[in-house]
C-alpha positions as CSV (number, residue, x, y, z in Angstrom):
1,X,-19.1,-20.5,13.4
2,X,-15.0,-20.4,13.7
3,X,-13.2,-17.1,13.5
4,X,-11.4,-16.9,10.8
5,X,-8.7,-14.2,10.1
6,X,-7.8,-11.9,7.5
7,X,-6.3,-14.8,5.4
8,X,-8.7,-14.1,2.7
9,X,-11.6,-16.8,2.8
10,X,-14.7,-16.4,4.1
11,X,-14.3,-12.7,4.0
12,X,-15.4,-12.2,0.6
13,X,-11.4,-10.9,-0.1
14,X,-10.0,-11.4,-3.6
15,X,-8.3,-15.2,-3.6
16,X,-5.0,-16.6,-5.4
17,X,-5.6,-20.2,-4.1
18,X,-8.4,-22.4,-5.3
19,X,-11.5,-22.8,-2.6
20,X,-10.8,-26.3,-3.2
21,X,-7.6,-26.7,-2.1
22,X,-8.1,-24.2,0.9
23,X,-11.0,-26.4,2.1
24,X,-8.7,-29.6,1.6
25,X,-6.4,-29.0,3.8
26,X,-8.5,-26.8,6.4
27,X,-11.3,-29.5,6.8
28,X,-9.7,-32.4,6.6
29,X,-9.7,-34.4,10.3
30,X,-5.8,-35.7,10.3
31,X,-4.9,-31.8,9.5
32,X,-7.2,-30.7,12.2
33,X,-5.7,-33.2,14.4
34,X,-2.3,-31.2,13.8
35,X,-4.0,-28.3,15.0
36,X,-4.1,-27.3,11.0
37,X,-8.1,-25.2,10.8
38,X,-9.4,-22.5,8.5
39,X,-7.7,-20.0,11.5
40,X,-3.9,-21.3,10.9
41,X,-3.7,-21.3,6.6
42,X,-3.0,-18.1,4.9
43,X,-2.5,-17.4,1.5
44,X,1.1,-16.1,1.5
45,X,0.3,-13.3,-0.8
46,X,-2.1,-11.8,2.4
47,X,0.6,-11.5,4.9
48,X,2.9,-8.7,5.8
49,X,6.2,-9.5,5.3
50,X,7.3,-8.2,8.8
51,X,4.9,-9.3,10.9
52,X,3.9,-13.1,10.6
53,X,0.5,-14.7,11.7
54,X,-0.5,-14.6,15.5
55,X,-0.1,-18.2,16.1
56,X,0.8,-19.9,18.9
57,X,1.5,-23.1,16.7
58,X,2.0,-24.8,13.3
59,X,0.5,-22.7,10.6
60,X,0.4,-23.2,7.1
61,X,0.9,-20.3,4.1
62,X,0.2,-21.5,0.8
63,X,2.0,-19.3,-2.3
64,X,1.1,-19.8,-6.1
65,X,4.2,-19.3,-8.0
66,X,5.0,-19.3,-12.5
67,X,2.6,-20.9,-14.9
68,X,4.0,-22.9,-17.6
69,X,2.0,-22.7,-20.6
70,X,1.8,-25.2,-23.6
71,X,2.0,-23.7,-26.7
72,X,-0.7,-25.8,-28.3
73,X,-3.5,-25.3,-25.7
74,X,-2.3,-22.1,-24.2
75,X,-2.7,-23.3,-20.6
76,X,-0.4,-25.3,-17.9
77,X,0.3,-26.0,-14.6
78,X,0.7,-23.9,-12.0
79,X,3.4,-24.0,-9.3
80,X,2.3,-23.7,-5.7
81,X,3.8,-23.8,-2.6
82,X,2.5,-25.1,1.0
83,X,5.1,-24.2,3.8
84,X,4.8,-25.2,7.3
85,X,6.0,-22.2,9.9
86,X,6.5,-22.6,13.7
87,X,7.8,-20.1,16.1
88,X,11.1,-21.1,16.7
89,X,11.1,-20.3,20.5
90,X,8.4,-23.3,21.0
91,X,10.6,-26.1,19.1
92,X,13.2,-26.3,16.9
93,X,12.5,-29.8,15.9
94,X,10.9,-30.5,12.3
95,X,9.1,-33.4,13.4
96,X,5.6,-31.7,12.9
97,X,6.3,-29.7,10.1
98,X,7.3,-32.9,8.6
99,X,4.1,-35.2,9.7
100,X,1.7,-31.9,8.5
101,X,3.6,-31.9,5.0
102,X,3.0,-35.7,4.7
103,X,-0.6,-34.8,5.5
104,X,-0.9,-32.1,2.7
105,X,0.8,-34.5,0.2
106,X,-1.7,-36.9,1.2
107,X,-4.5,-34.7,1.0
108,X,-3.6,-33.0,-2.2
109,X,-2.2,-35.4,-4.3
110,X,-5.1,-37.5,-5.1
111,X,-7.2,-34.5,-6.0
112,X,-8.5,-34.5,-9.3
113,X,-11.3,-32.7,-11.5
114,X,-12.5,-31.0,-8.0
115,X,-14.4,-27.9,-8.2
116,X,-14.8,-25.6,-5.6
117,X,-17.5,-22.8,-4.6
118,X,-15.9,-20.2,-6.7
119,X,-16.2,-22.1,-9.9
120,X,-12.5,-23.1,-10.1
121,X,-11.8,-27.1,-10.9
122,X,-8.8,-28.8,-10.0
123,X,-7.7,-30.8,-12.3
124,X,-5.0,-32.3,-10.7
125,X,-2.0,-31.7,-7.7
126,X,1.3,-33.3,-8.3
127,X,3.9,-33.3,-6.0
128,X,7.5,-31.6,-7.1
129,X,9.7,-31.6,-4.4
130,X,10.2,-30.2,-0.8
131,X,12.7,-27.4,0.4
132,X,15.5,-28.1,3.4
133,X,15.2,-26.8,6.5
134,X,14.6,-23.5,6.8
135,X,14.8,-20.4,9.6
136,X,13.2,-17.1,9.0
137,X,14.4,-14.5,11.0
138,X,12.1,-11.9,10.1
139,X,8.8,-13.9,11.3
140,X,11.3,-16.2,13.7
141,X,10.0,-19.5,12.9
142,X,11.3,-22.5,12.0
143,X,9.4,-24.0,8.2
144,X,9.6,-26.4,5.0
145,X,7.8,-26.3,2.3
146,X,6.5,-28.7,-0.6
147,X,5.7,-27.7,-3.7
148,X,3.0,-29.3,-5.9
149,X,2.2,-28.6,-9.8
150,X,-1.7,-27.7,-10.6
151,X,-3.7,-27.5,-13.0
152,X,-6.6,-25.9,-12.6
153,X,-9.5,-24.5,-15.2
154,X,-11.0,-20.8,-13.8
155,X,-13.9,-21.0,-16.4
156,X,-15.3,-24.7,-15.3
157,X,-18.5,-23.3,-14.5
């Protein structure tokens, strides 16, 4: 069985982010092709601020952001966002964040009433825009990022 880090899954760690979505994007084999695995996605709320993943390549860190909620049913979307790092010394060319960001979109955005392990369903992933090009200088890396609105239902089993 792959190593995977302290990015909160398959440690038993409290999670933000759906199973479902984690094991979309970790398992599927054009993300894998892109060197994108359970070892290289981390929920953003899991890092250090200062010190970014060790990863010699693309890595993913996903973020769940506001909730809107309807006044009539008392629940909404969710806003959630999937950014692509590099290290900037290996390329400072967005060409693979890009390509892995098309990936996610196509990945995620057909999801719908998909329940994961931990009981949570997805009801559905729509896309909401993507950032510009971004540098970080405290990790030093090179990223985008997409965001999507979900709605999910935590009670669906």
């Amino acid at each position: 069985m792959e190593s995977v880090p302290s990015n909160g899954y398959g440690s038993g760690e409290h999670r933000v982010m759906p199973i479902a979505i984690f094991e979309a994007i970790t398992a599927h084999p054009d993300l894998n092709a892109l060197g994108i695995t359970p070892a290289t996605v981390f929920e953003a709320e899991s890092l250090n601020a200062d010190n970014r993943p060790n990863v010699d390549a693309h890595f993913v860190t996903v973020r769940f952001l506001e909730q809107t909620i309807s006044a009539v049913v008392r629940r909404g979307p969710r806003a959630m966002e999937v950014a692509v790092h590099v290290d900037w010394t290996l390329t400072r060319d967005y060409t693979g964040i890009n390509r892995i960001l098309n990936r996610v979109d196509a990945v995620l955005v057909p999801f719908e009433q998909v329940t994961g392990s931990d009981g949570i369903r997805v009801a559905c992933i729509r896309p909401m825009g993507r950032s510009r090009n971004l540098t970080d200088p405290g990790w030093r890396t090179i990223s985008r990022y997409a965001t999507y609105s979900v709605l999910t239902d935590e009670s669906a089993t």
